[in-house]
VEXLUM-558921 format. One line per 3 residues: number of its first residue (from 1); their letters; for each residue x, y, z of C-alpha. Coordinates in steps of 0.001 Angstrom, whole numbers, plus 500000, padded with zeros to 6 digits. Layout:
// residues N
NUM	A	X,Y,Z; ... $
END
This chain:
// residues 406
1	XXX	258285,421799,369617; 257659,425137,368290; 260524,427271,366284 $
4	XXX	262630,429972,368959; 265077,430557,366353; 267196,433893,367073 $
7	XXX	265594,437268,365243; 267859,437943,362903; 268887,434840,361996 $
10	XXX	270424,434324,358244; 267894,433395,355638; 268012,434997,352665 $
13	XXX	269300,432766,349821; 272754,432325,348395; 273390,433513,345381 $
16	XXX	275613,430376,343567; 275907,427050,345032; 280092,425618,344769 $
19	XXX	280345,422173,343535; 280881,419640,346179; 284211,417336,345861 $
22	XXX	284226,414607,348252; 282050,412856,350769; 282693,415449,353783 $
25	XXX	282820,418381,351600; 281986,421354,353889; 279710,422934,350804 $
28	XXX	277223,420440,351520; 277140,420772,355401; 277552,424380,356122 $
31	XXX	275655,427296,355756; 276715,430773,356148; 275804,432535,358993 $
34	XXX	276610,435378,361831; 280176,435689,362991; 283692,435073,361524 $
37	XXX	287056,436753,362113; 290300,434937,361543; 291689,431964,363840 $
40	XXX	294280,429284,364445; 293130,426929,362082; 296710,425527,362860 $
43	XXX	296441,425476,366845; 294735,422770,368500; 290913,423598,369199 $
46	XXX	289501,423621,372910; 286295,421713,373520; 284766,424667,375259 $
49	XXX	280805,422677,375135; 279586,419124,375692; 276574,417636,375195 $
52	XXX	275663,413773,375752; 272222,413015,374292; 270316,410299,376338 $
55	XXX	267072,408748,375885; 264933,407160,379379; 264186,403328,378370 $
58	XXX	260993,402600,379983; 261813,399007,378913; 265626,398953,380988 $
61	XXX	264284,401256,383449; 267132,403341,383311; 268369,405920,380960 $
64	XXX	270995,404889,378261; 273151,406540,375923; 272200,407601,371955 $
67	XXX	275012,406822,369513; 275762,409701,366770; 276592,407871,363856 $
70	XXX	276018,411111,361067; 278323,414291,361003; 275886,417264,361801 $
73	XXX	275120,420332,359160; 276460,423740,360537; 274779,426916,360259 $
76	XXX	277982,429020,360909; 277699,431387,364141; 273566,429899,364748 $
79	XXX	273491,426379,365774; 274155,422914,364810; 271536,420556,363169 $
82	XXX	272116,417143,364406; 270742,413315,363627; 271155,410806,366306 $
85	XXX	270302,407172,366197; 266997,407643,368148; 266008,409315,364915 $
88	XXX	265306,412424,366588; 266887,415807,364673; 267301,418880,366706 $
91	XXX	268739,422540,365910; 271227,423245,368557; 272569,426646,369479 $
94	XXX	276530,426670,369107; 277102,426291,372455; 274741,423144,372572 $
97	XXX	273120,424607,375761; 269784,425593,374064; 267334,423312,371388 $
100	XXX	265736,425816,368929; 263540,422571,367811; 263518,418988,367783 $
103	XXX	261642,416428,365432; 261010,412611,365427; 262009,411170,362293 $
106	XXX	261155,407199,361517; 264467,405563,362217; 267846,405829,363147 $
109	XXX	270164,408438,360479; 273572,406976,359535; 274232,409180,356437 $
112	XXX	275407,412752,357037; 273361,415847,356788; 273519,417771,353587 $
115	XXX	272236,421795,352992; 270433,422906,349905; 272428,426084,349990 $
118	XXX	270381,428331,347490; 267229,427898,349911; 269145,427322,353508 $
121	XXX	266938,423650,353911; 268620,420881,355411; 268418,417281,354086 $
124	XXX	268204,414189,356453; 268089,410665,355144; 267032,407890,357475 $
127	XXX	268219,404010,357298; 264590,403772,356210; 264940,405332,353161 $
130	XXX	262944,408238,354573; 264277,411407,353339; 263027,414507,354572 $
133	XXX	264135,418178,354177; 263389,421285,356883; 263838,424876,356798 $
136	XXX	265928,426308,359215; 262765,426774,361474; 262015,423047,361863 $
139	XXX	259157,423376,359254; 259090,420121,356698; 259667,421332,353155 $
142	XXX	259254,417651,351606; 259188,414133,352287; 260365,410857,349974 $
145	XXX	260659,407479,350581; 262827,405412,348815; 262434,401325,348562 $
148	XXX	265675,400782,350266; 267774,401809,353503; 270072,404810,352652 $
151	XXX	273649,404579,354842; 275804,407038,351932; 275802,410727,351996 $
154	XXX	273779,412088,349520; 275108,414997,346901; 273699,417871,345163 $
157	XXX	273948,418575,341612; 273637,422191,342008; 273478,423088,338243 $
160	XXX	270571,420869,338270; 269494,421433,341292; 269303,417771,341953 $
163	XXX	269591,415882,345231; 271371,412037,344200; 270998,409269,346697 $
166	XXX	272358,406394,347058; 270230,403923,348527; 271273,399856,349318 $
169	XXX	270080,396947,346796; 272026,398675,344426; 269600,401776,343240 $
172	XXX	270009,405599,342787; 267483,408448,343069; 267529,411202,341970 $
175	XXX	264965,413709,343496; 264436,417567,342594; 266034,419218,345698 $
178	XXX	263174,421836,345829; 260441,419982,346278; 261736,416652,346417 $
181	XXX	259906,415480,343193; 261409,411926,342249; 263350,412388,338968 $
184	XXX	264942,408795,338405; 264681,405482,340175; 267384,403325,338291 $
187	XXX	269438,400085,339360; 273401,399976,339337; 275460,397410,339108 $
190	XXX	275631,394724,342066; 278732,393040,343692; 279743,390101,342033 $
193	XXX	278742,387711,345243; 274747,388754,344529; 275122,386241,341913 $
196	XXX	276661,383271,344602; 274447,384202,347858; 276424,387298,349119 $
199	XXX	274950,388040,352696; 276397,391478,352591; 276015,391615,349120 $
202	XXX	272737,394005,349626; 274914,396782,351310; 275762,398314,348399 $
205	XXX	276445,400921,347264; 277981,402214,350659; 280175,404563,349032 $
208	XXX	278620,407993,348650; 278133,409845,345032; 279909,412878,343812 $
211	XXX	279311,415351,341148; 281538,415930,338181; 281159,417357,334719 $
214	XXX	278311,418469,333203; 276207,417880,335701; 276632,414178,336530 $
217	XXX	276929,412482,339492; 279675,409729,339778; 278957,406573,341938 $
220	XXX	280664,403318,343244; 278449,400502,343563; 279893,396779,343275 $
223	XXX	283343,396754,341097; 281949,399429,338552; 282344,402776,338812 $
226	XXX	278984,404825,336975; 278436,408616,336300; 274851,409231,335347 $
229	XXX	273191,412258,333616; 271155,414779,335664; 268031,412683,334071 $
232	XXX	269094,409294,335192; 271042,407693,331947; 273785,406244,331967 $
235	XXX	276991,408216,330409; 280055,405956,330945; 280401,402523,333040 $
238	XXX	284102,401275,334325; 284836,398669,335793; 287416,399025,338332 $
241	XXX	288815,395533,339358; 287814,395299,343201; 284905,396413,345843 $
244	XXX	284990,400725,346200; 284039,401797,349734; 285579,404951,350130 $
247	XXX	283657,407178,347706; 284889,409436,344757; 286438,412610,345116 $
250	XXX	286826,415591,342299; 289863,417030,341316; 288447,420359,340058 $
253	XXX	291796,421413,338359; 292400,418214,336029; 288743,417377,335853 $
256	XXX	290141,413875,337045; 287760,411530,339779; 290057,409632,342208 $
259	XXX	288844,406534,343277; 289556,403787,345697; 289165,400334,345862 $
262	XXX	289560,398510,348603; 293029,396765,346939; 294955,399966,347958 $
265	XXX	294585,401776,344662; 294127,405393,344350; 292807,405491,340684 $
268	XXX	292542,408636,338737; 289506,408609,336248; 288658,410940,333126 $
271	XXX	285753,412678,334378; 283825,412737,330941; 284648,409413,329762 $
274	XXX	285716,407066,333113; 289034,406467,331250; 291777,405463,333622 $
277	XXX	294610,407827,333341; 297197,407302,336363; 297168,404814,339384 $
280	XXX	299207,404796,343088; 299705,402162,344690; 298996,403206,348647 $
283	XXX	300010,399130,349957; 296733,398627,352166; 293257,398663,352387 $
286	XXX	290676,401531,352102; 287644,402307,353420; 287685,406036,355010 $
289	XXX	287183,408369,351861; 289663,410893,350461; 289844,414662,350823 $
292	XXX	290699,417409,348436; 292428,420542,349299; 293489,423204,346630 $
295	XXX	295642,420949,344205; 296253,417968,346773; 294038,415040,347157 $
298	XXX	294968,413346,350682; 294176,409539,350867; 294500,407215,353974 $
301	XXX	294730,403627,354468; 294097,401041,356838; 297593,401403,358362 $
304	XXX	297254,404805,359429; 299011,406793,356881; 298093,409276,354733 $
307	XXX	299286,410319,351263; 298926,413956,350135; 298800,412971,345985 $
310	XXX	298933,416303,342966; 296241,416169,340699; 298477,414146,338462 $
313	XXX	298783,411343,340464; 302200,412288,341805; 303224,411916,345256 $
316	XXX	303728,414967,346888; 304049,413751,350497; 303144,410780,353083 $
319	XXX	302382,411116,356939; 302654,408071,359165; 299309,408771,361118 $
322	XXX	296109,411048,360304; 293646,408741,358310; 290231,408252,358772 $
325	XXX	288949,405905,361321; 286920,402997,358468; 284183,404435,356800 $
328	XXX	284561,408040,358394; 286405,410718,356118; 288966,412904,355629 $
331	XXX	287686,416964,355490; 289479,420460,355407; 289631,423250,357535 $
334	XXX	288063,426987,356683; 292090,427537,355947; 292556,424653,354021 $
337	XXX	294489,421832,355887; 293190,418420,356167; 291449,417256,359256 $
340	XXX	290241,413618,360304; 289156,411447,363143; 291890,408852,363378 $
343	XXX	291660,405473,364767; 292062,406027,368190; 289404,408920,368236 $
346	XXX	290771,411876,368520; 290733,414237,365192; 294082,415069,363827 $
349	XXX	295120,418041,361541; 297857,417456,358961; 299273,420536,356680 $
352	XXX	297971,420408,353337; 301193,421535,351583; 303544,418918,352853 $
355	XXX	301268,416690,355329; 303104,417576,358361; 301588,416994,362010 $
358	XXX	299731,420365,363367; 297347,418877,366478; 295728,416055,368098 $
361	XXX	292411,417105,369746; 291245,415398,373381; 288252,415257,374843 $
364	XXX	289210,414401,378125; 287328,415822,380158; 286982,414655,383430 $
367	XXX	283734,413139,383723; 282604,410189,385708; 281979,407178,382681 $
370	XXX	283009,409104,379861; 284802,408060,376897; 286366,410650,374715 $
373	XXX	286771,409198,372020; 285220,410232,368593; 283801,408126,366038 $
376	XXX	282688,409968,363061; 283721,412960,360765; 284105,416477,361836 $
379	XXX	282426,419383,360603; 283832,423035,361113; 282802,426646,360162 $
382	XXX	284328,430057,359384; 283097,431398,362611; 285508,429384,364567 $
385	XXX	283524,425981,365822; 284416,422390,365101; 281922,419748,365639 $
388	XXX	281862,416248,366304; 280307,413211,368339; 280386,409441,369357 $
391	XXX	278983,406746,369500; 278687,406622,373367; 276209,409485,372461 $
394	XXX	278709,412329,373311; 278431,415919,371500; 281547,418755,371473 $
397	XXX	282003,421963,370140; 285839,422725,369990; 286546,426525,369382 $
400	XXX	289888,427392,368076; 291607,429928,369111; 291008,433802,367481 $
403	XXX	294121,435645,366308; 293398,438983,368294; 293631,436678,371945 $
406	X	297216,436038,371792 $
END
């Protein structure tokens, strides 16, 4: 399908690239683009466009449903760039209405997208191992295989300008995010149940990386946490007790990594050495990966809470409801407050100073066989639009609410 991008459209480069802190940092999922203003960040959002992505099965003779499984990349005030589990990628205007281009990838995408802000590309990783990048235009920039299926968000190293990927079977790639040259190809350490006939074993690492000083990238695979130079070596190895499948996040102001395990652990790591330095105890499991805000890391369990933590390891407060559904994430707002789609699908905002309740979204909408709730992690943009989607194959922009309409 040929480009019909809007003239006018952003493209020039950025000038610096900000350092991406957790999985569902908005760094490496939005680009800057038209529009802006200011807006009740604080005010629950309106869905004001819906979308449901189908595909006709020749095979059931009927049409069915595509699931959305990977948070979409943003280009603020343009479109939306999403994967769908048809492997098909389209550019979407905001209001979902139009399709600026579409293209067939080889499989179904389960990681999220990530931008290559200094040239406005947009990476796509396939449970192939097919990873791809396109211009805003729909034009392929590169193309790389890697041996094994790829389910975590990558992350950019932007000092290096390295994309790091972490791919099942226990391996990490490192590829040059330019021109998708393959820099590294190394193993990292497997669960211990490879050893005894794990099934699952090979589903690892699912947690995604995350840079950290120096230019490393910092990943959880098996009980071991790794950080690994911008070349591949290996600069410090700990082993942290238990499986991780929430991934790392980066607390910028203490140059601490918080990780954790699935034992309920928030663990706070020297970032140059992997030297444990404080531990919370958060009494159940996790699997939905942390947030960071300013100076407050927010963690949820299993149970529903979450736990806004300093950069410490101190806890500053605790809200019974607001974590991640398993496996999704917790993300901010363009003002800062934490945002997350909870377990029973609707994404709910807590305040990042002191964790208390702002809104609930809903998507109902009254529409014959339609089930609103959400099943993966948010994305939002300056100019005032929140995306998100299901796995019943459902798409919504929210808009909140400008500050000159009240």
């Amino acid at each position: 399908m040929p480009s019909s991008l809007p003239a006018g459209s952003p493209g020039l480069p950025a000038d610096s690239s900000p350092l991406p802190a957790f999985r569902h940092d908005p760094v490496k999922s939005v680009l800057p683009g038209r529009g802006g203003g200011a807006f009740h960040w604080d005010r629950e959002p309106a869905v004001c466009a819906h979308r449901r992505l189908t595909h006709d099965s020749a095979h059931l003779g009927q049409t069915v449903p595509v699931p959305v499984s990977s948070t979409p990349a943003v280009v603020a005030g343009v479109g939306v760039v999403v994967a769908s589990d048809d492997g098909r990628l389209r550019f979407f205007d905001t209001g979902l209405g139009k399709v600026y281009w579409e293209r067939r990838l080889d499989r179904s995408v389960y990681a999220s997208l990530v931008v290559d802000q200094a040239r406005r590309h947009v990476i796509v990783a396939t449970t192939s191992g097919l990873i791809t990048c396109f211009d805003l235009r729909g034009t392929l920039v590169w193309s790389r295989k890697a041996e094994s299926p790829v389910f975590a968000t990558p992350t950019v190293l932007p000092g290096a300008d390295l994309l790091v990927v972490a791919a099942f079977h226990s391996r990490c790639l490192g590829l040059a995010l330019g021109t998708g040259e393959l820099v590294y190809d190394r193993p990292l350490p497997r669960p211990w149940s490879a050893a005894h006939g794990g099934v699952a074993a090979y589903r690892d690492p699912y947690a995604s990386p995350v840079p950290a000083a120096d230019d490393t990238a910092v990943l959880c695979s098996g009980e071991h946490v790794v950080a690994l130079a911008a070349d591949g070596t290996e600069v410090w190895r700990q082993e942290i007790g238990h499986p991780v499948k929430a991934s790392p996040a980066l607390l910028h102001e203490t140059g601490r990594l918080a990780v954790c395990p699935v034992d309920g652990r928030c663990v706070l790591l020297d970032a140059k050495t992997g030297r444990p330095e404080a531990e919370v105890r958060l009494g159940a499991k996790i699997t939905g990966s942390p947030a960071v805000s300013g100076d407050v890391l927010a963690v949820g369990t299993q149970l529903g809470t979450v736990t806004g933590l300093t950069s410490s390891g101190e806890m500053r407060w605790t809200s019974p409801q607001g974590a991640p559904r398993s496996y999704t994430s917790l993300t901010v707002l363009p003002d800062g407050n934490f945002v997350a789609t909870a377990e029973r699908g609707n994404i709910v905002c807590l305040a990042r100073e002191d964790g208390r309740f702002l809104w609930e979204s809903s998507q109902v909408l009254g529409l014959p066989d339609h089930e609103p709730a959400l099943d993966i992690t948010p994305i939002a943009a300056a100019s005032g639009s929140m995306y998100a989607a299901s796995y019943g194959g459902d798409l919504y922009q929210f808009l909140f609410q400008p500050c000159d309409e009240e």
